[in-house]
VOBANU-7354 format. One record per residue (C-alpha): residue in one letter; x, y, z negated. Coordinates in Angstrom, 1 decimal. Example, Ala and Ser with C-alpha at 12.3 -4.5 7.8 and 13.67 -1.06 7.14 Angstrom:
VOBANU-7354
@marpa:A px:12.3 py:-4.5 pz:-7.8 .
@marpa:S px:13.7 py:-1.1 pz:-7.1 .
***
This chain:
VOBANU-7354
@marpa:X px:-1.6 py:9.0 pz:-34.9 .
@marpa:X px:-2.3 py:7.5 pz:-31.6 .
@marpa:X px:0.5 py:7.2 pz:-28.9 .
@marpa:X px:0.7 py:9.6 pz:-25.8 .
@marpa:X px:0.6 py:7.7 pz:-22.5 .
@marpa:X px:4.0 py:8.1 pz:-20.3 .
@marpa:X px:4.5 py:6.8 pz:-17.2 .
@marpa:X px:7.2 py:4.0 pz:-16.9 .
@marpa:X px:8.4 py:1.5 pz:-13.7 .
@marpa:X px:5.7 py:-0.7 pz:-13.3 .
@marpa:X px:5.9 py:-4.3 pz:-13.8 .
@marpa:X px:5.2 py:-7.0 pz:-11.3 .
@marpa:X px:1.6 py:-8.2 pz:-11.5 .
@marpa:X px:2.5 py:-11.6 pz:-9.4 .
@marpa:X px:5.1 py:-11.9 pz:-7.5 .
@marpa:X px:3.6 py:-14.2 pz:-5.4 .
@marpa:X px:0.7 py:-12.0 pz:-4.5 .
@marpa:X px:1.6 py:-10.3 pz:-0.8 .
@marpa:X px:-0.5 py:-7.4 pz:-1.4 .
@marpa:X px:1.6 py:-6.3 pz:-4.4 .
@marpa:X px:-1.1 py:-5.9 pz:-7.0 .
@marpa:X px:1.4 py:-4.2 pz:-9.8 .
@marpa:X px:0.7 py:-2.6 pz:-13.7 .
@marpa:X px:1.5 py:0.0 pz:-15.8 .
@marpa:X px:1.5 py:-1.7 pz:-19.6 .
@marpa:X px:-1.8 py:-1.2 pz:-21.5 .
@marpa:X px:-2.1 py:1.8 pz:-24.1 .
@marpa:X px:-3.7 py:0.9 pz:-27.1 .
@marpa:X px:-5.9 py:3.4 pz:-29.2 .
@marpa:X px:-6.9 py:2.8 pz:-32.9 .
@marpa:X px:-10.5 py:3.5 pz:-32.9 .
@marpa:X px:-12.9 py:3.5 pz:-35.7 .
@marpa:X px:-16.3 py:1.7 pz:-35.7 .
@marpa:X px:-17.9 py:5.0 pz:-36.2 .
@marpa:X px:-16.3 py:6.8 pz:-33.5 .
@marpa:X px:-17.0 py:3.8 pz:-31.2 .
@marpa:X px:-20.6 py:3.6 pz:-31.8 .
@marpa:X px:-20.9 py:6.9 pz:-31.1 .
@marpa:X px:-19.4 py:7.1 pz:-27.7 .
@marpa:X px:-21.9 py:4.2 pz:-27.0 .
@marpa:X px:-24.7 py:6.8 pz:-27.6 .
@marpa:X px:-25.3 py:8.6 pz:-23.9 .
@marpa:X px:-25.9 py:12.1 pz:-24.2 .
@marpa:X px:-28.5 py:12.0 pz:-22.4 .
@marpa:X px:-30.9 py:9.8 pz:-22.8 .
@marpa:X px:-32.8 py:9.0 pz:-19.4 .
@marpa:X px:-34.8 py:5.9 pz:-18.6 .
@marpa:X px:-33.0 py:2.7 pz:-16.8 .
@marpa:X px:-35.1 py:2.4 pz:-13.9 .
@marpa:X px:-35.0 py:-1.0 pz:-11.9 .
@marpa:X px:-35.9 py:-2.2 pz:-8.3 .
@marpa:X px:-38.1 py:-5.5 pz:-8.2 .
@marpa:X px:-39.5 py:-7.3 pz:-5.6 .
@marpa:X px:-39.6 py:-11.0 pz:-6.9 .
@marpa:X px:-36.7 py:-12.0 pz:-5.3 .
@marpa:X px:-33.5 py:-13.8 pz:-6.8 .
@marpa:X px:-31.5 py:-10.8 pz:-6.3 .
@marpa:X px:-34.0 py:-8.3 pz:-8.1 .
@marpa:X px:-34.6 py:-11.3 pz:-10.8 .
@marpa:X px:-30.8 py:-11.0 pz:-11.8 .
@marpa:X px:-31.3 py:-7.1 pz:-11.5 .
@marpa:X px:-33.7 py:-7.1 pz:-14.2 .
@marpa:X px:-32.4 py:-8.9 pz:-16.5 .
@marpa:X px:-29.1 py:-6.4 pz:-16.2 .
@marpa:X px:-31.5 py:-3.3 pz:-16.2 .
@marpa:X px:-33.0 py:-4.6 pz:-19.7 .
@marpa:X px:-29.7 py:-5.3 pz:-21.3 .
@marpa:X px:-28.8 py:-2.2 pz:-19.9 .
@marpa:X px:-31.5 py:-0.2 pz:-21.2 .
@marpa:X px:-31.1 py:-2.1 pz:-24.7 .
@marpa:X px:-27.8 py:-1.4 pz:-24.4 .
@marpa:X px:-28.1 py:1.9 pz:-23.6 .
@marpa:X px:-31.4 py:2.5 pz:-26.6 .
@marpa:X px:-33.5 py:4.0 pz:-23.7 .
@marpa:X px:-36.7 py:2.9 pz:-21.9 .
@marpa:X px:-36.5 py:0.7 pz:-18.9 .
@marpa:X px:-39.1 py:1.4 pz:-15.9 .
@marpa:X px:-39.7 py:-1.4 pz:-12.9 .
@marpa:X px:-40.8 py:0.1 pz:-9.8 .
@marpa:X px:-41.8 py:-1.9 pz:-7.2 .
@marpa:X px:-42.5 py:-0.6 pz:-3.4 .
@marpa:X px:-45.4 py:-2.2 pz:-1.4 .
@marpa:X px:-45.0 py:-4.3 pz:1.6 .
@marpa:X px:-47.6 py:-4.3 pz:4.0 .
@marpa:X px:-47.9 py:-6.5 pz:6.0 .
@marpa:X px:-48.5 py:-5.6 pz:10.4 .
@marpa:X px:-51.7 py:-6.0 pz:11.3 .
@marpa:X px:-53.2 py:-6.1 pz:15.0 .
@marpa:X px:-55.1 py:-2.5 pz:15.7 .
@marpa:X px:-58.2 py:-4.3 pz:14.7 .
@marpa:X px:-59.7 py:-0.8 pz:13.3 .
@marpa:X px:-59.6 py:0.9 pz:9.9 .
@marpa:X px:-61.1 py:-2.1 pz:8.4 .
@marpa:X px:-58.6 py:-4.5 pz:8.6 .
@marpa:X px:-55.6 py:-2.3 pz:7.7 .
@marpa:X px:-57.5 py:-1.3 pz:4.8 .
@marpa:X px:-57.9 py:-4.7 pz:3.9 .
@marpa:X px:-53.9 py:-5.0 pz:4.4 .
@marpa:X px:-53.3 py:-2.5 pz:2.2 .
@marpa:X px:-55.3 py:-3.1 pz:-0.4 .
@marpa:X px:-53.6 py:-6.9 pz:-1.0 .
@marpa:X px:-50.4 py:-5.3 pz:-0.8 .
@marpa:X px:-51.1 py:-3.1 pz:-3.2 .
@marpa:X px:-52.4 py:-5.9 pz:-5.2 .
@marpa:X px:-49.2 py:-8.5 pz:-4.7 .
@marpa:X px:-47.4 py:-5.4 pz:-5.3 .
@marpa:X px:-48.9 py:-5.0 pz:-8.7 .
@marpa:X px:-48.8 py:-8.7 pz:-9.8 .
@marpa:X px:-45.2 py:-8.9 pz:-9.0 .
@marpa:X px:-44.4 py:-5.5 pz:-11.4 .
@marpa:X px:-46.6 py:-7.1 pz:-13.8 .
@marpa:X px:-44.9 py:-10.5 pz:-13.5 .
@marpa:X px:-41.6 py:-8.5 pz:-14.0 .
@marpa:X px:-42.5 py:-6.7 pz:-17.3 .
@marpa:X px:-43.9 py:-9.9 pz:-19.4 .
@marpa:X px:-40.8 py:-11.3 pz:-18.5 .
@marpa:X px:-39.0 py:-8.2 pz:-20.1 .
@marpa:X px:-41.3 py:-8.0 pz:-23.0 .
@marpa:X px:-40.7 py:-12.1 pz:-23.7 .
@marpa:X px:-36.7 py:-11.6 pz:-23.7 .
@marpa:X px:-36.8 py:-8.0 pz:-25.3 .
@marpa:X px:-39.3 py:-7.6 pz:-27.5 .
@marpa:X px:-38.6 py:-4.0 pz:-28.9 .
@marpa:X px:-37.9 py:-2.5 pz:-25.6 .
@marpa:X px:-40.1 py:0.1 pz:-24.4 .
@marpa:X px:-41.1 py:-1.1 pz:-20.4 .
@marpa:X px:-43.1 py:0.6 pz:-17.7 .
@marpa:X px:-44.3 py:-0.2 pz:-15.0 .
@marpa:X px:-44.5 py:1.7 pz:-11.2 .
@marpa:X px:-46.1 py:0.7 pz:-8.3 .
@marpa:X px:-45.4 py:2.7 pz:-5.0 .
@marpa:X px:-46.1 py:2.6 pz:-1.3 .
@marpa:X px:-42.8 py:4.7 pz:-0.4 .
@marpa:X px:-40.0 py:5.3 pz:-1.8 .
@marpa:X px:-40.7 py:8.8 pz:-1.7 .
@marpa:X px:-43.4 py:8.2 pz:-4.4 .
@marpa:X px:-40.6 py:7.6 pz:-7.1 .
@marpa:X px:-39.7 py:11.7 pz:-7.4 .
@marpa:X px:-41.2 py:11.9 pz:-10.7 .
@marpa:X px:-39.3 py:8.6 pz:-11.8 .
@marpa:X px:-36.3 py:9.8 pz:-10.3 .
@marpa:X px:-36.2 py:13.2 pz:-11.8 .
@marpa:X px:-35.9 py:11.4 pz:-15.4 .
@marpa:X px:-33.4 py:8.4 pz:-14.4 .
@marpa:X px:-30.1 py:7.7 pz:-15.6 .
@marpa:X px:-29.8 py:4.6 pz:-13.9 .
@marpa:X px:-30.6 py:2.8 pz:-11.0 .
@marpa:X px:-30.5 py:-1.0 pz:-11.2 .
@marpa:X px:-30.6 py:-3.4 pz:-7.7 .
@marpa:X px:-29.7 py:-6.7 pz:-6.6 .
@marpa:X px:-26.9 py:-7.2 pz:-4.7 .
@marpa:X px:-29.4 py:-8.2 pz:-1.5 .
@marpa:X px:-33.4 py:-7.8 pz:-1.2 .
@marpa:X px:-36.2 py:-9.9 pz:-0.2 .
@marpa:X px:-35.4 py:-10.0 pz:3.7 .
@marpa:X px:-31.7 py:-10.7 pz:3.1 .
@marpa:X px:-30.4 py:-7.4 pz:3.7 .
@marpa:X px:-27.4 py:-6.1 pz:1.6 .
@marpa:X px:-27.6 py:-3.0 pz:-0.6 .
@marpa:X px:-27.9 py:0.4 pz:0.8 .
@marpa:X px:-27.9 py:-1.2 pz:5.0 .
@marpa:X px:-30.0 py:1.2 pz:6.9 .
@marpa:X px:-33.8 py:0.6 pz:6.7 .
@marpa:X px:-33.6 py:-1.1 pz:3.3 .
@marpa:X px:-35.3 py:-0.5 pz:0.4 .
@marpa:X px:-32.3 py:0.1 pz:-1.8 .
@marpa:X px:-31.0 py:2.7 pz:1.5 .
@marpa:X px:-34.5 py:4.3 pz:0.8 .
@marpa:X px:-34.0 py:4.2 pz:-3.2 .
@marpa:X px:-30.6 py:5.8 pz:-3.0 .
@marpa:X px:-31.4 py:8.8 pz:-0.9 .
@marpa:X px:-33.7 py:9.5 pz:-4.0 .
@marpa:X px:-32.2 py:8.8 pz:-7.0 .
@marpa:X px:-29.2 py:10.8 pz:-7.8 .
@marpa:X px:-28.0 py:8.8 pz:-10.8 .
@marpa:X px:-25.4 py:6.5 pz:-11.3 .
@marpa:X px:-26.1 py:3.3 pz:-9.3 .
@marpa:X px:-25.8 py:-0.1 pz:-10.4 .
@marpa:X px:-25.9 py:-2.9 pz:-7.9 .
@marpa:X px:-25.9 py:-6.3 pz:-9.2 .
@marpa:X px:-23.5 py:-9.4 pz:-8.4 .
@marpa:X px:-25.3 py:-12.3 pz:-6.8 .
@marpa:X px:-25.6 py:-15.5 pz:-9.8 .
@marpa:X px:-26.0 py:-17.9 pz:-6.7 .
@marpa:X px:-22.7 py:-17.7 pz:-5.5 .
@marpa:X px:-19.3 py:-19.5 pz:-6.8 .
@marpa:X px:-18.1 py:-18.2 pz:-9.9 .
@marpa:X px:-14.9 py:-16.9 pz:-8.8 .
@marpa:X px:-12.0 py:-16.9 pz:-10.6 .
@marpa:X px:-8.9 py:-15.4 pz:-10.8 .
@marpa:X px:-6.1 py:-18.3 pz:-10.2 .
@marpa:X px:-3.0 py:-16.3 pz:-9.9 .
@marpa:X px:-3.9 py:-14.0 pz:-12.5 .
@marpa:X px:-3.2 py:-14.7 pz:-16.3 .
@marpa:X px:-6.6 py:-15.0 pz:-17.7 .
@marpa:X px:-8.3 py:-12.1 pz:-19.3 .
@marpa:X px:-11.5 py:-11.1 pz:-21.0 .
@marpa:X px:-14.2 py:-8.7 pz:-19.3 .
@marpa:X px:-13.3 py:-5.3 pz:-18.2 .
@marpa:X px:-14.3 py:-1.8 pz:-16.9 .
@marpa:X px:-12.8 py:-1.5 pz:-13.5 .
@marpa:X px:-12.5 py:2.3 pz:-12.4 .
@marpa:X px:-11.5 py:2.3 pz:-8.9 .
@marpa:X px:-10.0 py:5.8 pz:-8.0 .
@marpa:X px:-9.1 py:6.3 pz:-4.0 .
@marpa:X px:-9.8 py:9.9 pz:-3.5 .
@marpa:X px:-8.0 py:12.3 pz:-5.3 .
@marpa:X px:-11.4 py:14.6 pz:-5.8 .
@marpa:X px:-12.9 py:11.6 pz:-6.9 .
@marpa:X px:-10.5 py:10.7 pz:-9.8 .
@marpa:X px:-12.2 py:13.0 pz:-12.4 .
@marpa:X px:-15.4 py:11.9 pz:-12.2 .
@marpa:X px:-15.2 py:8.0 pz:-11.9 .
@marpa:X px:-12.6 py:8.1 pz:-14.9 .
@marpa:X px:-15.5 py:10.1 pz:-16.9 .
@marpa:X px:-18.2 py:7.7 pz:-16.1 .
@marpa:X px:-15.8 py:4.5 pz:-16.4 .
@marpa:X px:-14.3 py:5.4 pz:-19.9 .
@marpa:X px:-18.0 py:6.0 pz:-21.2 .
@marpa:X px:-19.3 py:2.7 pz:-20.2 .
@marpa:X px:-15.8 py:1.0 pz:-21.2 .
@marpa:X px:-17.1 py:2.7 pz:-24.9 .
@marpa:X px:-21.3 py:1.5 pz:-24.4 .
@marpa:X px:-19.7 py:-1.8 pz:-23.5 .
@marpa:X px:-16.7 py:-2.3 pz:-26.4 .
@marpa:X px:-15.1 py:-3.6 pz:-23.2 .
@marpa:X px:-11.0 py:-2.6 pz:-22.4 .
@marpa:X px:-10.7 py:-0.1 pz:-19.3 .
@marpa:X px:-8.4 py:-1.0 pz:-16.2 .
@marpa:X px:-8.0 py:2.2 pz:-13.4 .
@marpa:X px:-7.3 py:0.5 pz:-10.3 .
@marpa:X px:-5.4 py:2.3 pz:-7.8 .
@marpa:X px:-4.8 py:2.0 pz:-3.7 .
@marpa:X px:-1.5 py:4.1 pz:-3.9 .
@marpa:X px:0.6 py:4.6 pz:-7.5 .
@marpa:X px:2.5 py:8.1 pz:-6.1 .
@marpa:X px:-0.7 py:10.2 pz:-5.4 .
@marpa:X px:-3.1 py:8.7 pz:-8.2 .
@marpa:X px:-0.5 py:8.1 pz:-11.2 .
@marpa:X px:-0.3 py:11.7 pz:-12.1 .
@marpa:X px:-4.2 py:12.4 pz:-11.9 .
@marpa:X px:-4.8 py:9.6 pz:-14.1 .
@marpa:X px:-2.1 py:10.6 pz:-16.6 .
@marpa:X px:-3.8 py:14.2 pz:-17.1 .
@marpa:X px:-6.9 py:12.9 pz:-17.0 .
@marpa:X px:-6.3 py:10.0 pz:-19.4 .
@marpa:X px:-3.8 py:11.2 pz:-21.5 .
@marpa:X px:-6.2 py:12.9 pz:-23.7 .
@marpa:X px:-8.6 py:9.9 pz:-24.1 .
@marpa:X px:-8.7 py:8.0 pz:-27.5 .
@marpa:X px:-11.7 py:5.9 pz:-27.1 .
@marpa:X px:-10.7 py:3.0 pz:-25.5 .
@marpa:X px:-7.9 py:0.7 pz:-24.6 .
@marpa:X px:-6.8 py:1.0 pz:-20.8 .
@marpa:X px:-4.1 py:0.7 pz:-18.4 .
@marpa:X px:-3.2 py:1.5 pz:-14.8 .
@marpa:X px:-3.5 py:-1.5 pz:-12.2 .
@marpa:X px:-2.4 py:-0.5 pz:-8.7 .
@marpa:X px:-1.5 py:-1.7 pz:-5.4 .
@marpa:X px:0.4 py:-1.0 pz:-1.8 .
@marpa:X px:-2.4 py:-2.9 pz:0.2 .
@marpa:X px:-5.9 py:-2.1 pz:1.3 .
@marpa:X px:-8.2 py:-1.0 pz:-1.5 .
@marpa:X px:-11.0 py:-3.3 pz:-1.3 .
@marpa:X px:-9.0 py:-6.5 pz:-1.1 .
@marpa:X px:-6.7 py:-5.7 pz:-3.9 .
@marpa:X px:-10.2 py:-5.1 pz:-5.7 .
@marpa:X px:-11.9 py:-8.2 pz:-4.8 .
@marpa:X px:-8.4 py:-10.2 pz:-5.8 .
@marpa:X px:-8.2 py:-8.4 pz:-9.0 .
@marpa:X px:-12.0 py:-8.5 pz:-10.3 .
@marpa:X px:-13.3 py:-11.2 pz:-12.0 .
@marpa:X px:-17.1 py:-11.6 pz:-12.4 .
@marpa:X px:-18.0 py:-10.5 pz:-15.8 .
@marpa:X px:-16.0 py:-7.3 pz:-15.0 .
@marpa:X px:-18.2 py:-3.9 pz:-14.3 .
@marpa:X px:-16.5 py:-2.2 pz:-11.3 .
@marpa:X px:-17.1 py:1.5 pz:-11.3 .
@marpa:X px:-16.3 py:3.8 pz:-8.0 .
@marpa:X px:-17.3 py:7.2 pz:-6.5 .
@marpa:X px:-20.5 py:7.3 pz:-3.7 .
@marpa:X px:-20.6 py:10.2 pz:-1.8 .
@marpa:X px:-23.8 py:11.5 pz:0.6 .
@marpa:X px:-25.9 py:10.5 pz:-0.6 .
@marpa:X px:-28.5 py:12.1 pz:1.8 .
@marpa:X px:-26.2 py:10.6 pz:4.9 .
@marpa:X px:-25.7 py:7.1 pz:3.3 .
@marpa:X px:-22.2 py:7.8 pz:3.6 .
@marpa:X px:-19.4 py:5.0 pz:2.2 .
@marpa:X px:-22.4 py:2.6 pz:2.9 .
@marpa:X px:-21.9 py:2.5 pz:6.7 .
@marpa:X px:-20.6 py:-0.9 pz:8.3 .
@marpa:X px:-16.3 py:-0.2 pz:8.0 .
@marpa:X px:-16.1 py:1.9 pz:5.1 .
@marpa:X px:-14.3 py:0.7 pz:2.0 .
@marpa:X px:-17.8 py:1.3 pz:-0.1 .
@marpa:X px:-19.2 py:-1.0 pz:2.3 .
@marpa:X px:-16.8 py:-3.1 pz:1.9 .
@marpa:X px:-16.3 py:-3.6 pz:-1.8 .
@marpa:X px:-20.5 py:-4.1 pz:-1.7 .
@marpa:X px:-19.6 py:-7.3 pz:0.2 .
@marpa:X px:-16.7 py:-8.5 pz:-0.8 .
@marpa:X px:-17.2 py:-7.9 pz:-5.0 .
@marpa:X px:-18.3 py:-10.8 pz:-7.1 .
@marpa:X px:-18.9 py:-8.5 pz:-10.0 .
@marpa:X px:-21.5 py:-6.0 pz:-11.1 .
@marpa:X px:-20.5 py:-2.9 pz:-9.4 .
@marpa:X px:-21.9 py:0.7 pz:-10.2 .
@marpa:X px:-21.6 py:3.5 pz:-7.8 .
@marpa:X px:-21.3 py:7.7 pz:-9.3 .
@marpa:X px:-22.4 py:10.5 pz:-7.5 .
@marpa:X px:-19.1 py:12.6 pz:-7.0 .
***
């Protein structure tokens, strides 16, 4: 018979650490193989869908997207959105001629992207989209349960900053979001921390929120066979959610991580890179949380782990 979950006094985290990162001690479930696997099968099963542009950051997004789709036993589908290219008002002839190699580049580099698939995953169903808006992708996005980006696109702009691609995606997809940690940068690591393997990071701030992102964290804490951690910006208001919510849960291991400081740096102390960091994203239509000074904003830029965004 598995243990219930109680509250107790936390212990200290590091006592060195001025932000007071603190934890409740880990509950451990005895879970069978069976029951496991079973969680790892999504109830629905909807395509992975990924953004790719031939960039680094869309490189390291499809090669998540197909693990993720393998993972997942779903399809995966690469879209890729034309770039064309200004031309001077020259007539009808010359921004015909624009379009038409952009709509060729545009289909070498989705081709380019799926033999790459194919090579490394040789069962996995791919398709391929080519589209000249982001509009375009309806259809695709009706049947997605995942989005897959890069953490930055081919102009250098972050995820989700107004104009980009990714801002484009977003406001039509209305599935989970993954974004992608950058491979370039130093492998972080966390030096005051004791170290740990890989987890699912559930990040609950709003007390609305709490429901959801522990629904959507626990089931990819089961897909993964990876130990859940619920990170909190405030123990008093949060612990009690969590409890509830939690208290019934048998499928994985997990424990409550929280802290007195700001959210988004206790995060980006906390998470190492091989961790999956899951949060709420609300507004989608409005881009809220992705605005320059929100905390979503800020965990985009600060995180040096894969981080997926829910719609709450």
């Amino acid at each position: 018979m598995c243990p219930v979950h109680r509250a107790k006094p936390p212990e200290a985290w590091a006592e060195e650490d001025p932000h007071h990162i603190k934890e409740d001690k880990m509950l451990l479930h005895d879970i069978s193989p069976q029951v496991q696997q079973a969680r790892a099968v999504l109830a629905e099963r909807r395509d992975v869908v990924v953004g790719y542009d031939g960039d680094w950051g869309s490189r390291r997004a499809l090669k998540q997207a197909a693990r993720e789709a393998d993972l997942r036993g779903v399809g995966l589908v690469v879209v890729t959105i034309m770039a064309t290219p200004p031309v001077e008002p020259t007539g009808y002839a010359a921004w015909a001629h624009a379009e038409r190699d952009a709509a060729d580049h545009a289909s070498e580099v989705n081709d380019a992207a799926r033999r790459r698939v194919r090579d490394a995953w040789p069962g996995l169903p791919v398709e391929g989209v080519v589209a000249s808006c982001a509009d375009d992708l309806a259809p695709v996005a009706a049947h997605a349960g995942l989005l897959v980006l890069g953490r930055s696109g081919a102009s250098g702009q972050g995820a989700f900053r107004m104009g980009s691609t990714s801002g484009d995606l977003v406001k039509i997809f209305s599935c989970p979001v993954l974004v992608c940690r950058d491979e370039r940068s130093t492998r972080p690591t966390s030096s005051k921390l004791t170290p740990r393997h890989p987890q699912v990071v559930a990040a609950v701030q709003v007390t609305g929120e709490i429901p959801t992102v522990l629904r959507h964290a626990v089931r990819e804490a089961a897909t993964r066979a990876m130990p859940l951690c619920v990170f909190s910006s405030g123990r008093t208001q949060s612990n009690p959610i969590v409890e509830g919510e939690m208290g019934r849960e048998k499928s994985v291991h997990w424990r409550l991580v929280w802290t007195s400081g700001e959210a988004a740096e206790g995060l980006s102390r906390y998470a190492d890179a091989d961790d999956l960091l899951v949060l709420g994203n609300r507004g989608r239509e409005r881009l809220a949380g992705h605005v320059r000074g929100s905390s979503t904003r800020a965990v985009l830029d600060r995180m040096p782990c894969d981080v997926m965004l829910v719609p709450v």
